[in-house]
N, CA, C and O atoms as CSV, one atom per row, in Angstrom:
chain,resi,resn,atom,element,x,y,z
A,1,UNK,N,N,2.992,-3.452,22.856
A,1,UNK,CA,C,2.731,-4.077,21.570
A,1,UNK,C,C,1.501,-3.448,20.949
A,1,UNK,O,O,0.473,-3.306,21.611
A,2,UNK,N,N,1.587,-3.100,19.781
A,2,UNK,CA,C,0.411,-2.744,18.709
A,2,UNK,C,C,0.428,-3.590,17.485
A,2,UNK,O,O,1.392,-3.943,16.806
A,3,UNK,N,N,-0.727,-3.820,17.357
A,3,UNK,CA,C,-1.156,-4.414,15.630
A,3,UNK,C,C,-1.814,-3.494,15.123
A,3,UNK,O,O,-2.852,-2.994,15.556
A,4,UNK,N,N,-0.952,-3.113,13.730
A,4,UNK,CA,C,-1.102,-2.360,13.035
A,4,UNK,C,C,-1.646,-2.658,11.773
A,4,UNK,O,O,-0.872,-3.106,10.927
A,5,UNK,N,N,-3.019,-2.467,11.441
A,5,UNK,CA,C,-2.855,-2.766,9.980
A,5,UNK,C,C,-3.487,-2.311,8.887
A,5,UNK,O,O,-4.602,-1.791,8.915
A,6,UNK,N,N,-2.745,-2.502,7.793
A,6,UNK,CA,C,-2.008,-1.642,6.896
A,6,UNK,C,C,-2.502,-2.204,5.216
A,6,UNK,O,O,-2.908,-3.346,5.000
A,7,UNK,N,N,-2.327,-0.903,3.928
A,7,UNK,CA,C,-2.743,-1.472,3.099
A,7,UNK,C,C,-1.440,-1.627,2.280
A,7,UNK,O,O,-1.425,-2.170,1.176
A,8,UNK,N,N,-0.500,-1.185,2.805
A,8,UNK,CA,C,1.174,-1.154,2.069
A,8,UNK,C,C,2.222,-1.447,3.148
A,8,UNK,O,O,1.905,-1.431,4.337
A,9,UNK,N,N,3.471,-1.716,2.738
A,9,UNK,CA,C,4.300,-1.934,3.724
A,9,UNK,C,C,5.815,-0.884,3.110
A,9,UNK,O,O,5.862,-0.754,1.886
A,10,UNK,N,N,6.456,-0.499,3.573
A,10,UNK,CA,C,7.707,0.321,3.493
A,10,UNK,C,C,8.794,0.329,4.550
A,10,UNK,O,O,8.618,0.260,5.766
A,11,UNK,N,N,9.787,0.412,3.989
A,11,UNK,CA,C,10.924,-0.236,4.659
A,11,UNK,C,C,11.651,1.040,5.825
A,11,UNK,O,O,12.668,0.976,6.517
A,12,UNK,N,N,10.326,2.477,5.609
A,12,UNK,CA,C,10.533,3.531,6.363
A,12,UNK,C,C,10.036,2.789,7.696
A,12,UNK,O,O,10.651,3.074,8.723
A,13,UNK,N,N,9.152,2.012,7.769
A,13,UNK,CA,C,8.178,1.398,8.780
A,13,UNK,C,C,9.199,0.599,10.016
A,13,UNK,O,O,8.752,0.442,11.152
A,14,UNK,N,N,10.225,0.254,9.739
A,14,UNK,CA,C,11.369,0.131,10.360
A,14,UNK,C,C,12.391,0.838,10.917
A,14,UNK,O,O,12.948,1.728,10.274
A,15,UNK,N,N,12.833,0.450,12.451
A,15,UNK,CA,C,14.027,1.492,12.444
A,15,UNK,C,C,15.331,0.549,12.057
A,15,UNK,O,O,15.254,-0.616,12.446
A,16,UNK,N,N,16.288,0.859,11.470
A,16,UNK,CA,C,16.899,0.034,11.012
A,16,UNK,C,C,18.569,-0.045,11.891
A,16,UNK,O,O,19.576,-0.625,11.486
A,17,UNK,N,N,18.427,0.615,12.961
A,17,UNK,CA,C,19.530,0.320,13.749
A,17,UNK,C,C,18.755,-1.118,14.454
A,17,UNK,O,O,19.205,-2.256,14.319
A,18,UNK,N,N,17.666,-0.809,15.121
A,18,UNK,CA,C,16.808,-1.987,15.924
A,18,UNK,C,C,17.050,-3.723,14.799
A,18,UNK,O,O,17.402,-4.820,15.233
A,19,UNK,N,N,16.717,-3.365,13.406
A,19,UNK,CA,C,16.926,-3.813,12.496
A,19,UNK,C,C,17.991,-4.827,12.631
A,19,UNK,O,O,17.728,-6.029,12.663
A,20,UNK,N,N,18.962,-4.447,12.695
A,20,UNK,CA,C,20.452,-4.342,12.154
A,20,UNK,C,C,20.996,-5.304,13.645
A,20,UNK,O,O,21.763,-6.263,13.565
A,21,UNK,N,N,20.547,-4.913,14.621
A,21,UNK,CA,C,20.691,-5.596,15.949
A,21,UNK,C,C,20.105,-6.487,16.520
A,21,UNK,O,O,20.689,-6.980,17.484
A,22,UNK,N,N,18.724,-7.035,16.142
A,22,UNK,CA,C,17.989,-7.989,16.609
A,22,UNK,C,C,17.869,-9.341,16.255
A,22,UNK,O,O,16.984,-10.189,16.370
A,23,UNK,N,N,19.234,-9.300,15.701
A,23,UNK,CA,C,19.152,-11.179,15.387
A,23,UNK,C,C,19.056,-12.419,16.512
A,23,UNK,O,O,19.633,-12.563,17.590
A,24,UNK,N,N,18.412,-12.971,16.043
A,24,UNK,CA,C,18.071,-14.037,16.724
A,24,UNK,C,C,16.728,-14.499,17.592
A,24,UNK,O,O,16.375,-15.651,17.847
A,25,UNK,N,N,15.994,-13.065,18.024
A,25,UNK,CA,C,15.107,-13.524,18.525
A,25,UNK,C,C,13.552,-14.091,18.053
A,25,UNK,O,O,12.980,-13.720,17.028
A,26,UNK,N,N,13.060,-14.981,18.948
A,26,UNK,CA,C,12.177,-15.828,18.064
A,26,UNK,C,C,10.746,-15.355,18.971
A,26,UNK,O,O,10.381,-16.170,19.818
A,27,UNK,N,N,10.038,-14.241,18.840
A,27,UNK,CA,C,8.418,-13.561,19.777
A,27,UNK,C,C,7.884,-14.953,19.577
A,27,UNK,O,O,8.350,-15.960,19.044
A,28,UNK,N,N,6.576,-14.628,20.273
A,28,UNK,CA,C,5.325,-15.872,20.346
A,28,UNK,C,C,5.022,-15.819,19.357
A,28,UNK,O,O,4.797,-17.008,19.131
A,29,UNK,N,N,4.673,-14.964,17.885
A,29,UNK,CA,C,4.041,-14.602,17.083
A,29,UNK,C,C,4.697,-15.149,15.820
A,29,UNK,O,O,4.040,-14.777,14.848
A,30,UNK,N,N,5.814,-15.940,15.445
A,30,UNK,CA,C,6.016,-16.893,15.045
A,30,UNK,C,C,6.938,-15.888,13.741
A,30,UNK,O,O,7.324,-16.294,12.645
A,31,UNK,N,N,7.094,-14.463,14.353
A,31,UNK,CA,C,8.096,-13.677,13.182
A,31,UNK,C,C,9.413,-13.672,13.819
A,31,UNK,O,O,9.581,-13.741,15.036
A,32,UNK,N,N,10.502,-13.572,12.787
A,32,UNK,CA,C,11.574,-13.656,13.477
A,32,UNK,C,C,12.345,-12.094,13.407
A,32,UNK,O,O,11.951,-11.283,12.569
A,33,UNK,N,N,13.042,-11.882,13.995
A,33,UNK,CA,C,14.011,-10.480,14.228
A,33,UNK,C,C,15.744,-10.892,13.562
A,33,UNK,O,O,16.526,-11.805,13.829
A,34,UNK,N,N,15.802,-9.849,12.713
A,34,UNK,CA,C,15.101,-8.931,11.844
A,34,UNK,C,C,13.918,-9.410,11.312
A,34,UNK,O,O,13.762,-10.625,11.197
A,35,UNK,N,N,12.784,-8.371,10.860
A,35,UNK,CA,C,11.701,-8.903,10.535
A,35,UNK,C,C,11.860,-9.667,8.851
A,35,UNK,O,O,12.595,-9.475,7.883
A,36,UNK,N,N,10.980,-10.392,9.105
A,36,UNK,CA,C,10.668,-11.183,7.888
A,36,UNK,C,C,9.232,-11.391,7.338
A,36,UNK,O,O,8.443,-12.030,8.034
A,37,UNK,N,N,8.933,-11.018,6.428
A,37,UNK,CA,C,7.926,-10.676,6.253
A,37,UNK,C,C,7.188,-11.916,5.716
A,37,UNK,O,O,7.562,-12.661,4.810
A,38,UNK,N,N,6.383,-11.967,6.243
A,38,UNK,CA,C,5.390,-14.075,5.679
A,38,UNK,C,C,4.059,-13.898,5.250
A,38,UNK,O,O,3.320,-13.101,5.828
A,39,UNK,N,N,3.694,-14.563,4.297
A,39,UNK,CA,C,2.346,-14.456,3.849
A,39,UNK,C,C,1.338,-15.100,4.928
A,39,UNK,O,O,1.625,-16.063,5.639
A,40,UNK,N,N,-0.115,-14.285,4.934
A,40,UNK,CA,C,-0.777,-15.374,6.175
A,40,UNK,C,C,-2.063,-15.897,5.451
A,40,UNK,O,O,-2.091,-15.453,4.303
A,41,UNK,N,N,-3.036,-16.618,5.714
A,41,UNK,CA,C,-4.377,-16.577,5.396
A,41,UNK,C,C,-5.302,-16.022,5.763
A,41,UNK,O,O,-5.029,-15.207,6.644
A,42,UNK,N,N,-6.322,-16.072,5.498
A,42,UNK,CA,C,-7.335,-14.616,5.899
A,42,UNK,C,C,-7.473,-15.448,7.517
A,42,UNK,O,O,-7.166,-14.815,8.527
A,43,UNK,N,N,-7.877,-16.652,7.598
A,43,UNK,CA,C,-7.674,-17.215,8.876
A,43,UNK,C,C,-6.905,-16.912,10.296
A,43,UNK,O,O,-7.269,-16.732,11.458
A,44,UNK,N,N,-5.408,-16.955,9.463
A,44,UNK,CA,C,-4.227,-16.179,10.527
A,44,UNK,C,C,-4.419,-15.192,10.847
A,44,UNK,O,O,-4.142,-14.801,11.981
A,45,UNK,N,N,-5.130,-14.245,9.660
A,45,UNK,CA,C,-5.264,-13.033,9.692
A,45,UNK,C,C,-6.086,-12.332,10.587
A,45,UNK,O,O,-5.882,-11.344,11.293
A,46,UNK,N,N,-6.930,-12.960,10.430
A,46,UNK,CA,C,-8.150,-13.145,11.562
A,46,UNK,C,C,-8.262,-13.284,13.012
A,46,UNK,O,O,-8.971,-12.695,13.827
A,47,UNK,N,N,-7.354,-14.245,13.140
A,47,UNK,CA,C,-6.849,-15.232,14.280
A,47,UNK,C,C,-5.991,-14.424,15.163
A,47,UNK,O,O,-5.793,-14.502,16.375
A,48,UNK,N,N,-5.330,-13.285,13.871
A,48,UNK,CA,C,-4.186,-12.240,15.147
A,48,UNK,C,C,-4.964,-11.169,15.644
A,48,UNK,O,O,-4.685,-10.631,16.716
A,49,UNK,N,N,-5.947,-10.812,14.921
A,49,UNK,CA,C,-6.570,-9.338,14.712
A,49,UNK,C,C,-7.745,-9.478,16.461
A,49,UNK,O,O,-7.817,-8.686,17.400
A,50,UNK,N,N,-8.460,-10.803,16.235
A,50,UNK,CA,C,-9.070,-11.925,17.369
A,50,UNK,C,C,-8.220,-11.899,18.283
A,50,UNK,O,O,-8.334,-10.913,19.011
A,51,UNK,N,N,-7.194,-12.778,18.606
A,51,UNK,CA,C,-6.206,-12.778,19.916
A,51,UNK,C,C,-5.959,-11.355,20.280
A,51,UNK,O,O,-6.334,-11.134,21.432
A,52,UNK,N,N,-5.394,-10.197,19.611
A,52,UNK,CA,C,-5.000,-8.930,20.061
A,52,UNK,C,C,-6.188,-8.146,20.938
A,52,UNK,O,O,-6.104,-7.580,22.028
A,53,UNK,N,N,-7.366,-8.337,20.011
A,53,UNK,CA,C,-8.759,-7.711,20.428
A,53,UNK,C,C,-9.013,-8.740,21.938
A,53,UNK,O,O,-9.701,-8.372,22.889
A,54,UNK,N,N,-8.448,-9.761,21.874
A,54,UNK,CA,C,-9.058,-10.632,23.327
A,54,UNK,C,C,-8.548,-10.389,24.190
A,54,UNK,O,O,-9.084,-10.489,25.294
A,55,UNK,N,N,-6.579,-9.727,23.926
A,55,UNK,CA,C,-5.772,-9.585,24.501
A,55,UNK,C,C,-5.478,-8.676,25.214
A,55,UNK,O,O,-4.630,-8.825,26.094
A,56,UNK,N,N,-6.215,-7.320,24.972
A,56,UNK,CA,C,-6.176,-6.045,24.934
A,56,UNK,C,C,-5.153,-5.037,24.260
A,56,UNK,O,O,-4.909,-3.869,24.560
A,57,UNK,N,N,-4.666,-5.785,23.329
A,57,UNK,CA,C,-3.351,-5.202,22.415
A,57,UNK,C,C,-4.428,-4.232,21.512
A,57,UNK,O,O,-5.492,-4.437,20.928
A,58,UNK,N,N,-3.631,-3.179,21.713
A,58,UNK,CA,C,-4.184,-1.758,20.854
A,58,UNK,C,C,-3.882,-2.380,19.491
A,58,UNK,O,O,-2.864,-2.992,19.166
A,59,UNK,N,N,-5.431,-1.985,18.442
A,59,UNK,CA,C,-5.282,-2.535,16.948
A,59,UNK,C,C,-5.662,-0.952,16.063
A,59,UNK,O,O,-6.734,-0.361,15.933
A,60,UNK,N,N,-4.116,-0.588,15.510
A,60,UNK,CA,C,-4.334,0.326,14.838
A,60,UNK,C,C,-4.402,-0.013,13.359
A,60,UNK,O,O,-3.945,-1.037,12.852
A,61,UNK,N,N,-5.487,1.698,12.270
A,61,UNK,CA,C,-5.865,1.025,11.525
A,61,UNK,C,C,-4.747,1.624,11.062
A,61,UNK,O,O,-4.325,2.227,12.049
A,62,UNK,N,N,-3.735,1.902,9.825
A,62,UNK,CA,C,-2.829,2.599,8.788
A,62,UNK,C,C,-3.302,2.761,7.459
A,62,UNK,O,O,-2.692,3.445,6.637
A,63,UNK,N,N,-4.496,2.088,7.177
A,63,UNK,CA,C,-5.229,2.270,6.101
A,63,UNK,C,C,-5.517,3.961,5.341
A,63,UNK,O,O,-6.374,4.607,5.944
A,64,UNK,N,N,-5.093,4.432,4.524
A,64,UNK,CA,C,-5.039,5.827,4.487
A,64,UNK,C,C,-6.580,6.071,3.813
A,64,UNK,O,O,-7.172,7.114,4.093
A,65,UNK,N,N,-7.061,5.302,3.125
A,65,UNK,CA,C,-8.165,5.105,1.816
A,65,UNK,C,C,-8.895,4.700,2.592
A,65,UNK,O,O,-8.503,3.997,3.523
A,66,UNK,N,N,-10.801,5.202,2.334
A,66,UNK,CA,C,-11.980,5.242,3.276
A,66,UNK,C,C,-12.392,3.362,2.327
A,66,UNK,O,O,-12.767,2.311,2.848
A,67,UNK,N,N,-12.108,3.672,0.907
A,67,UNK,CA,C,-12.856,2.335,0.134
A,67,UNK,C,C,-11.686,1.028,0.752
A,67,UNK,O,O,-11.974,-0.169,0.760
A,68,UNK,N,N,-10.907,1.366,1.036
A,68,UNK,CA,C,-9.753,0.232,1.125
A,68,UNK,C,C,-10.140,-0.313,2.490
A,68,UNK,O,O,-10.379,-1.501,2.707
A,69,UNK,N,N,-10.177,0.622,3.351
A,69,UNK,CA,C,-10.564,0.240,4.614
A,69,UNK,C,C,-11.845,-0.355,4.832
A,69,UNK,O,O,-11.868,-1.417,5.454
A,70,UNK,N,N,-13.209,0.284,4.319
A,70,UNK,CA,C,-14.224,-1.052,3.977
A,70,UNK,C,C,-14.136,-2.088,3.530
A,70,UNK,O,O,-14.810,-3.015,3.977
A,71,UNK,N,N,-13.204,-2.258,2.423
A,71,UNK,CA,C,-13.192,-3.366,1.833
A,71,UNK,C,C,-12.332,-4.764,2.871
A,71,UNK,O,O,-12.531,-5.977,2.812
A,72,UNK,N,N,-11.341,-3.957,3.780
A,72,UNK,CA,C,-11.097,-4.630,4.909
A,72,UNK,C,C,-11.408,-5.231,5.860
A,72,UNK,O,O,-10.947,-6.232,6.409
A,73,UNK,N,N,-12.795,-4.134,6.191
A,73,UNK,CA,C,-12.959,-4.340,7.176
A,73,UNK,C,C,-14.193,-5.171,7.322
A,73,UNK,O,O,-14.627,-5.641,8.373
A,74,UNK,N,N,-14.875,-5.327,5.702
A,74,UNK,CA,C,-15.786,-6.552,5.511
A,74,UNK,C,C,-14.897,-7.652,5.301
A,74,UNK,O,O,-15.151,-8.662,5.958
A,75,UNK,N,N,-13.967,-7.684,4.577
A,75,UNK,CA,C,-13.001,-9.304,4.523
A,75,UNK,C,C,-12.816,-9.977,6.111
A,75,UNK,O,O,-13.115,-11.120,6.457
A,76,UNK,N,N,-12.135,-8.713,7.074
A,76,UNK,CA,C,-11.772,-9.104,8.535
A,76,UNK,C,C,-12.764,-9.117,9.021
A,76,UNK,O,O,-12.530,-9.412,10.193
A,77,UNK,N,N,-14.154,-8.939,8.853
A,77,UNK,CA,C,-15.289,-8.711,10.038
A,77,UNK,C,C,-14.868,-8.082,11.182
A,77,UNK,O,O,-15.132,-8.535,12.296
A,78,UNK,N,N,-14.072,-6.819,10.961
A,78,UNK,CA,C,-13.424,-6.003,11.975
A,78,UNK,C,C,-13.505,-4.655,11.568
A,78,UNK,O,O,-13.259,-4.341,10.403
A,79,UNK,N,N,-13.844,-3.790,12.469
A,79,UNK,CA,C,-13.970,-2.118,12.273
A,79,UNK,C,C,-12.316,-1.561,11.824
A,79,UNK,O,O,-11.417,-1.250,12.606
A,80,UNK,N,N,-12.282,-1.560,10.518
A,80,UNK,CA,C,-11.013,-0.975,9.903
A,80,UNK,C,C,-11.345,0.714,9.369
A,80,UNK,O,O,-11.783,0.936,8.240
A,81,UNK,N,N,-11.091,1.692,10.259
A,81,UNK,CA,C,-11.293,3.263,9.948
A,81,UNK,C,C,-10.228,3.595,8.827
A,81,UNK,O,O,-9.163,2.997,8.678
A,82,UNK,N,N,-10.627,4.501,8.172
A,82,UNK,CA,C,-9.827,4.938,7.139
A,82,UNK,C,C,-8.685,6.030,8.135
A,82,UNK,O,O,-9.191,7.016,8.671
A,83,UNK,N,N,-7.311,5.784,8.297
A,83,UNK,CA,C,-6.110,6.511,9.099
A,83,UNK,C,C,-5.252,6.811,8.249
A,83,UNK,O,O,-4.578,5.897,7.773
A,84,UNK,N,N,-5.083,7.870,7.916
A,84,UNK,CA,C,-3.772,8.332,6.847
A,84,UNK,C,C,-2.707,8.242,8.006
A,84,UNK,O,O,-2.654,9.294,8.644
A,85,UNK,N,N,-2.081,7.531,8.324
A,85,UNK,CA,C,-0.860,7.945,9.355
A,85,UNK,C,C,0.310,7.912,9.013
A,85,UNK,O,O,0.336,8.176,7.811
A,86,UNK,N,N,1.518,7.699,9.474
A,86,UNK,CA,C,3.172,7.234,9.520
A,86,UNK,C,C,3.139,6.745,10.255
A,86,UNK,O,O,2.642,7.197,11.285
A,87,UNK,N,N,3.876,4.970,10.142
A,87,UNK,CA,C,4.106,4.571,11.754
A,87,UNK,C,C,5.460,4.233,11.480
A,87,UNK,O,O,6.178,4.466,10.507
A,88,UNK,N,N,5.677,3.550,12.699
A,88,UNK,CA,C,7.579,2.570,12.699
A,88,UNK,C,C,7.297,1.712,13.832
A,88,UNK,O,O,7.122,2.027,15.009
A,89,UNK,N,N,7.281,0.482,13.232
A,89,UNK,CA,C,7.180,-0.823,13.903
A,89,UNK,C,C,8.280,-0.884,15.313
A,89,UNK,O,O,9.270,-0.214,15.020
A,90,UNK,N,N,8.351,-1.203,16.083
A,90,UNK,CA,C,9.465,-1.676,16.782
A,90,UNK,C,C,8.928,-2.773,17.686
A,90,UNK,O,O,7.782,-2.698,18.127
A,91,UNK,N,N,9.780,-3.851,17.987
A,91,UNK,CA,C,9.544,-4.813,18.556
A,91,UNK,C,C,8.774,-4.636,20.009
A,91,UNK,O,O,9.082,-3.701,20.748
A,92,UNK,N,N,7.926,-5.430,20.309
A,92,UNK,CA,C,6.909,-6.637,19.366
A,92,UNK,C,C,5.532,-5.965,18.331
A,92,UNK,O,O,4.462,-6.505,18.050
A,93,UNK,N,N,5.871,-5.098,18.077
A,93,UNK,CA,C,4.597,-4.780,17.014
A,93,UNK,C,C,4.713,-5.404,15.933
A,93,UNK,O,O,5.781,-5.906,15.581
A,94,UNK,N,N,3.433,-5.473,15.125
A,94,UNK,CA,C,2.912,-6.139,14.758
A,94,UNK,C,C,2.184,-5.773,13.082
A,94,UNK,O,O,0.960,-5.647,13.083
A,95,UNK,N,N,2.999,-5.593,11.552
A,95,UNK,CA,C,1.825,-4.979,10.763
A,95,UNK,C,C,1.118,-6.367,10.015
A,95,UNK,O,O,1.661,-7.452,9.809
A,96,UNK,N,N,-0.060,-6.008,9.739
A,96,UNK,CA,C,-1.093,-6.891,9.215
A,96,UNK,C,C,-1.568,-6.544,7.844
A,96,UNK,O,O,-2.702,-6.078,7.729
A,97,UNK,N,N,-0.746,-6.740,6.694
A,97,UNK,CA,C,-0.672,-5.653,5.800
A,97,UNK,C,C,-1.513,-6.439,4.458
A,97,UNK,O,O,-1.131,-7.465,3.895
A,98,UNK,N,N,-2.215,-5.989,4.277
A,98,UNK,CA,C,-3.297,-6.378,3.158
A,98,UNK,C,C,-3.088,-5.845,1.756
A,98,UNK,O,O,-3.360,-4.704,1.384
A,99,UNK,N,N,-2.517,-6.918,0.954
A,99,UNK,CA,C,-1.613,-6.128,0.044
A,99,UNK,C,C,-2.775,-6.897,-1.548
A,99,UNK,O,O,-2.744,-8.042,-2.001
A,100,UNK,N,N,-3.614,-5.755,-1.974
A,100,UNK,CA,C,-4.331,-5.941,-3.363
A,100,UNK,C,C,-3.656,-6.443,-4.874
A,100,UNK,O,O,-2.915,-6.022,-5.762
A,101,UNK,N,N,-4.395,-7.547,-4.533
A,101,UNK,CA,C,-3.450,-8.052,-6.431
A,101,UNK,C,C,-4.515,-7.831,-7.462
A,101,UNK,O,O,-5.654,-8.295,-7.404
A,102,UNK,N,N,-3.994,-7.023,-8.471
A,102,UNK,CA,C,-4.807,-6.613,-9.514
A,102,UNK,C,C,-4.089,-5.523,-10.201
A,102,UNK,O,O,-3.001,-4.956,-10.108
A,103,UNK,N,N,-5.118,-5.468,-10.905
A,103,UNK,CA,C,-5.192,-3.553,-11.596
A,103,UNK,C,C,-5.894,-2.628,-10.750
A,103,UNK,O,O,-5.325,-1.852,-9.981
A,104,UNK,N,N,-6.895,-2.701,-10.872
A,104,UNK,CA,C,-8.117,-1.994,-10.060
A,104,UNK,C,C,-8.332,-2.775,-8.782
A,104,UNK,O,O,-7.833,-3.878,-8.560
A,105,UNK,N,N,-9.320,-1.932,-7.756
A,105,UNK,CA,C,-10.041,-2.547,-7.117
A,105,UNK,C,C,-11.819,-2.820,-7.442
A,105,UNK,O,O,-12.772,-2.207,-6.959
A,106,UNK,N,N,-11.818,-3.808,-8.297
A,106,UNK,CA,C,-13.269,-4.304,-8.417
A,106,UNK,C,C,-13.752,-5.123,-7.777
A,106,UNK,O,O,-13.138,-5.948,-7.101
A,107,UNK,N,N,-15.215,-4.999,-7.918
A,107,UNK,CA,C,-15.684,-6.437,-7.107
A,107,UNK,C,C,-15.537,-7.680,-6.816
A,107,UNK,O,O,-15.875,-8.537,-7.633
A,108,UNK,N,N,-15.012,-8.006,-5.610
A,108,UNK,CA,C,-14.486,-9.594,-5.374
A,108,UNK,C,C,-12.686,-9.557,-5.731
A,108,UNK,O,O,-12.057,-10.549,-6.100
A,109,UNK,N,N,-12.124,-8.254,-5.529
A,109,UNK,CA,C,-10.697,-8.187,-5.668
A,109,UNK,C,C,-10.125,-9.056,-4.485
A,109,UNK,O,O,-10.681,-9.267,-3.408
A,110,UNK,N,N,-9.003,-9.477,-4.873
A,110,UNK,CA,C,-7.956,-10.841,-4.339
A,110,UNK,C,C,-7.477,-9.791,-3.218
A,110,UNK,O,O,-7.096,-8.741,-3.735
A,111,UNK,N,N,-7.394,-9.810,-1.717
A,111,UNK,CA,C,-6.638,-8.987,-1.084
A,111,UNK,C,C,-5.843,-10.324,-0.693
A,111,UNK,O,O,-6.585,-11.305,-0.736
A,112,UNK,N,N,-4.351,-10.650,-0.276
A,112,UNK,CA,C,-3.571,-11.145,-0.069
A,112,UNK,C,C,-2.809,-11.014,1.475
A,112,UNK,O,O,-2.046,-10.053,1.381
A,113,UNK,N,N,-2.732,-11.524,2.665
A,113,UNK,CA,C,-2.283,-10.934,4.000
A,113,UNK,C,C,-1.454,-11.195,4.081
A,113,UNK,O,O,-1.148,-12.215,3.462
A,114,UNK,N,N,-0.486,-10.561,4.835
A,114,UNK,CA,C,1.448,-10.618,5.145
A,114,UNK,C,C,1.518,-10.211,6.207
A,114,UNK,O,O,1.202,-9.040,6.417
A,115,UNK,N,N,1.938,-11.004,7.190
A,115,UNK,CA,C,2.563,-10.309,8.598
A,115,UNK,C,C,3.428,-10.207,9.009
A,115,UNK,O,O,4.046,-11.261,9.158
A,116,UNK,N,N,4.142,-8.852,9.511
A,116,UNK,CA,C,5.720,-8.289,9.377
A,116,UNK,C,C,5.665,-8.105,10.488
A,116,UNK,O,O,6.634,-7.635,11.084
């Protein structure tokens, strides 16, 4: 298991045979298979990023942007590195995807959490 997290989400991030086959199961983590994607609070958000780090679950960053990832990683009080990567989720991973509502990113911008 990895928690991944992320400033976008894409439906490449899936394999979609795994997809296509995993109905029904219900992880500890309260997502269901196929994934479904749920809004969280910075709390939850917090709360997974916390349990994984307690857990020893590897927390990767996907953040591609150095400002996006500060701005993260002061909201989470968590070391979020700027990672241009590609990933693909597969069960039980985990993305933590911090998705900006606005125009810009200005001071005191709304980041919004979703966990897929």
């Amino acid at each position: 298991m990895t928690v991944y997290v992320c400033n976008a989400f894409s439906l490449s991030m899936l394999d979609r045979d795994q997809q296509a086959s995993l109905g029904g199961m219900t992880p500890s983590w309260r997502l269901t298979y196929p994934r479904t994607p749920r809004p969280a609070t910075w709390d939850e958000a917090r709360a997974l990023l916390d349990g994984a780090w307690r857990g020893g679950v590897p927390i990767v960053s996907a953040v591609g942007h150095a400002d996006t990832a500060k701005i993260f990683a002061d909201l989470l009080d968590y070391p979020i590195e700027p990672n241009r990567v590609s990933i693909q989720l597969t069960p039980p991973d985990i993305a933590l995807v911090g998705q900006y509502v606005g125009l810009r990113l200005p001071e005191g911008a709304k980041i919004e959490w979703w966990i897929v």
